[in-house]
N, C-alpha and C positions, 0 to 999 in steps of 0.2 A: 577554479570555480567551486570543487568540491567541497575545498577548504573554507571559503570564502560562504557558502553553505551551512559549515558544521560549526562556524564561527558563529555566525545571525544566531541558527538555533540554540547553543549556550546560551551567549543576552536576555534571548526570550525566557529561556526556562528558570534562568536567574532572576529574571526581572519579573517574573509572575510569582514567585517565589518571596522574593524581596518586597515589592508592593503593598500587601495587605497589613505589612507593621511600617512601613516608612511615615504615608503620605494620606493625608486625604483629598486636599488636591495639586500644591507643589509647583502652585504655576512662582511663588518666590517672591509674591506679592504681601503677603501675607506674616504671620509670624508663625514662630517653629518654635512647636509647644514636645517637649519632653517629658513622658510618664516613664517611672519606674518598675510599675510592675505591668504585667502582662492585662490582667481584669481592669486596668484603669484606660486599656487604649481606644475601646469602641466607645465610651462615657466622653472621654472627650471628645473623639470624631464625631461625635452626634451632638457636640456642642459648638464643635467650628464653623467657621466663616468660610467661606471661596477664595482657596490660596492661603490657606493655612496648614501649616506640614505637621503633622502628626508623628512624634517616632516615640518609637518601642524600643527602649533602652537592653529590657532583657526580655530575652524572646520566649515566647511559651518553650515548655518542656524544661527549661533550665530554672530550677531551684534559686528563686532571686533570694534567699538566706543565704548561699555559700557563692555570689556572685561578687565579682571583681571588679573595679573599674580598670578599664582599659585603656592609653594614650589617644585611638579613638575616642573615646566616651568621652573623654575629659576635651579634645576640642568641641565635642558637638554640643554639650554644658554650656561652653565657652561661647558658641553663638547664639543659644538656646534664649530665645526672649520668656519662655515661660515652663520652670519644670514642676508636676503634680510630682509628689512624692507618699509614700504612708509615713516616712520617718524613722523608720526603728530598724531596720536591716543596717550592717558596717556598710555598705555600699551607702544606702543613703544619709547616713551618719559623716561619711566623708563630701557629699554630697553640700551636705548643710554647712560643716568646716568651711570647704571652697567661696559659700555665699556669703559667710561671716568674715572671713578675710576680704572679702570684696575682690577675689580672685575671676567670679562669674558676674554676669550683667543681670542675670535672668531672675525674673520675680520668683522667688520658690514658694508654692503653698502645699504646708505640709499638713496633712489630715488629721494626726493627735492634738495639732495646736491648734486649732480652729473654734474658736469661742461654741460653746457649748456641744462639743461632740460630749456624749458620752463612753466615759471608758470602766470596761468589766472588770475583776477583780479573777484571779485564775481561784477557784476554789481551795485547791490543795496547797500553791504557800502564799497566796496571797497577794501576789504583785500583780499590776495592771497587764492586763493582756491587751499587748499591740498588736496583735492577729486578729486578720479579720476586720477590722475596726467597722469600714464602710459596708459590711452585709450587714448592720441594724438601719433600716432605713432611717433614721431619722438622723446619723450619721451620713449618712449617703445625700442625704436631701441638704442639706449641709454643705458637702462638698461641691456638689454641682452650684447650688449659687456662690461660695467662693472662686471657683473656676469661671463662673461665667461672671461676676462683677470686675475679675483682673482682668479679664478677654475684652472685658466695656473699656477699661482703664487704659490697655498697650494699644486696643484699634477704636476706634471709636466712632469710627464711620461704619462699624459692622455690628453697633451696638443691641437693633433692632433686632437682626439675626440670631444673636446671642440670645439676646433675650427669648425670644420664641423657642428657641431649640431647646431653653432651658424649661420653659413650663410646658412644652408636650414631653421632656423627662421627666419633669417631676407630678403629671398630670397620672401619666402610667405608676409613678409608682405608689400613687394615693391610694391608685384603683387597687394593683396591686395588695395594697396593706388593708383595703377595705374589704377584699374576697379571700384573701387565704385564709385556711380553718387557725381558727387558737385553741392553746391549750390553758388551763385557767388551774391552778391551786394544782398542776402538776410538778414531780419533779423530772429532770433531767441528766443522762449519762451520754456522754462525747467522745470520740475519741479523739479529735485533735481542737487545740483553743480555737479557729475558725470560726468552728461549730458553736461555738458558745453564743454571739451575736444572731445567729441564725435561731437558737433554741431562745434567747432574749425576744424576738421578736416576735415568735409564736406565740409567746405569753409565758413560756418554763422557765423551772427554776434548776439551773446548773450548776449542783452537786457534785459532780465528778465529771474530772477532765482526764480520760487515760493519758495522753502522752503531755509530760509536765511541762516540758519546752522545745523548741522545735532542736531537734538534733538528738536530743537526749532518745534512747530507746527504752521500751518498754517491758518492763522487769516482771515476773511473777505475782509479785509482792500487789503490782499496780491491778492485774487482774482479779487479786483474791478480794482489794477492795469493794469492784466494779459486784463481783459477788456477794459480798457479804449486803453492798446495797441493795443491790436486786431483791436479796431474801429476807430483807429486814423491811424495806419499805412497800408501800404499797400502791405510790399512785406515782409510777415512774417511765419517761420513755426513753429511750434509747437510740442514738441515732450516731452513725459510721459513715465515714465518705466511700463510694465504690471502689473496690479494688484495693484498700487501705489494708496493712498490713494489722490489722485488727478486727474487719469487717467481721469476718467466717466466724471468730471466735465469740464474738460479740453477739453475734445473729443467733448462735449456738446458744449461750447463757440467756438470754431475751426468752426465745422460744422452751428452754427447760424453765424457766419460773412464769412463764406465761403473761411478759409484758410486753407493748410493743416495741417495734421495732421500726426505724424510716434509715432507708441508703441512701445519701444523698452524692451527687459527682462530687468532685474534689473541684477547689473554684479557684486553685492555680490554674488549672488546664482550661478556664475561660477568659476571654478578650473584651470580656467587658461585664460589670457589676451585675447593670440589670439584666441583663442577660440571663445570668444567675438565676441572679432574685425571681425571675419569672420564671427560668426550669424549675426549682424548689418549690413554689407555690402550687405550679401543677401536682408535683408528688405529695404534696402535705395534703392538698384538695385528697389527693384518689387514697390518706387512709384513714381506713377505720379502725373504729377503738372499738369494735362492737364483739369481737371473737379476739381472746389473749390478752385484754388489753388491762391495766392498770385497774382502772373500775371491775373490770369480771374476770380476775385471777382465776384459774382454771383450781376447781374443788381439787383437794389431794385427801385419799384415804390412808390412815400409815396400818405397820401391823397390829399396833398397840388398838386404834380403834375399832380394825378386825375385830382381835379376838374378842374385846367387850362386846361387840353386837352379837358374838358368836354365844358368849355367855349370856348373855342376857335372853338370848331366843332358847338356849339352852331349860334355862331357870323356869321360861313362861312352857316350856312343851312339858314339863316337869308337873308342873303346879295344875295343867289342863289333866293330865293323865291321872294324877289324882284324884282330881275331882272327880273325873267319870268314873273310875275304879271303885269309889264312894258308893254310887248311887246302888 
């Protein structure tokens, strides 16, 4: 009986465990829609139907850049009636092969190809940056109705559903784009390409991307840039994801040349876009540009103007003492 006990309890704790990426509801009635990365899987569950399975290919915390498909993975592809993908990972690159050979069944919609997404340009050498793509909402608004017109297409008795679920998404994210503060004729420093659609959508302009590509680490060389812009320009803000192996030092140069600064979470570790999109907006909302900021670089006096005013007060207590000596 004890056994029979410690057995049940495993299940449970698996299966509470296991739940929140599998399914939305799983009764099998439905179709089984596969997202590739973590941020994509609450976007679609909040676009399903009743009895549509939801799975999360690679689980938060795992680095979907350096992920593998698995003989797993590749049956569940294999029944998968619909996979979201962003496109540009080898996982999903192999992903697309599989569809192309006509190896899988499953509709694949991939979010670079998607007639009019726009794609940014990485500042430093210039090839398109596929990170990130769906934090510029108008990319994101995008994907959600390609996701919900394939969802019309594979069920179509659930099309009403779809639909609804699709415009209270994309209703929040109007509102969304219509209250977050912008920034206007600013420019912009990042430290990962992410960040670059999220500084797009504030309104800046992203001049520097610390880290070049994802893998690559970040060199001296990369910092002294970030510097030299800080001290060169004048209407710049600065924004680091939390906990990033860049933040502290970034925070540090922001604060010595007196521009701002915004930490934003890292939006691997979220399950869903808007999700995001709406923690971000609160933090853009609460800053201000009013102390440090780009517009009111904090005065700096150097020695060189010291001593001029020193001489100069010098010359005028000079020219007074004369005069009364005079009279």
């Amino acid at each position: 009986m004890k056994r029979l006990l410690t057995i049940l309890f495993v299940v449970a704790v698996l299966g509470l465990q296991i739940a929140p990426y599998a399914s939305v509801a799983g009764s099998g009635e439905g179709l089984t829609i596969v997202v590739t990365f973590p941020f994509l899987y609450n976007d679609v569950g909040a676009l399903a139907c009743e009895g549509d399975a939801v799975v999360n290919l690679v689980k938060p915390g795992i680095d979907p850049h350096e992920y593998q498909l698995t003989p797993s993975d590749i049956d569940l592809i294999k029944r998968a009636d619909l996979i979201v993908s962003t496109g540009h990972t080898p996982f999903e690159i192999k992903i697309r092969e599989l569809a192309s050979s006509g190896q899988i069944r499953a509709r694949l919609v991939e979010l670079p190809s998607i007639e009019g997404v726009v794609l940014l340009r990485h500042p430093r050498t210039g090839a398109l940056n596929y990170h990130g793509i769906q934090l510029y909402p108008q990319n994101y608004a995008l994907l959600i109705k390609a996701i919900e017109s394939t969802l019309e297409a594979l069920r179509p008795e659930c099309a009403e559903v779809y639909k609804a679920n699709a415009e209270k998404m994309l209703q929040e994210l109007s509102n969304l784009n219509s209250t977050v503060k912008k920034f206007s004729k600013l420019l912009a420093v990042v430290d990962l390409p992410p960040l670059q659609y999220i500084a797009a959508w504030l309104g800046l302009e992203v001049k520097h991307i610390l880290v070049v590509e994802e893998g690559v680490p970040i060199m001296p060389q990369d910092y002294m840039e970030v510097e030299e812009l800080l001290a060169s320009a004048k209407h710049v803000i600065v924004m680091a994801t939390k906990e990033g192996v860049a933040e502290a030092r970034l925070r540090s140069m922001s604060r010595e040349h007196g521009v701002a600064f915004i930490s934003l979470p890292n939006p691997l570790l979220y399950n869903g876009t808007l999700d995001y999109l709406r923690v971000t907006a609160q933090i853009v909302n609460n800053v201000s540009l009013a102390t440090g900021s780009p517009q009111t670089k904090g005065f700096s006096i150097s020695t060189s103007m010291l001593v001029g005013v020193a001489a100069l007060l010098a010359v005028i207590v000079v020219i007074v003492l004369y005069t009364w000596l005079r009279r």
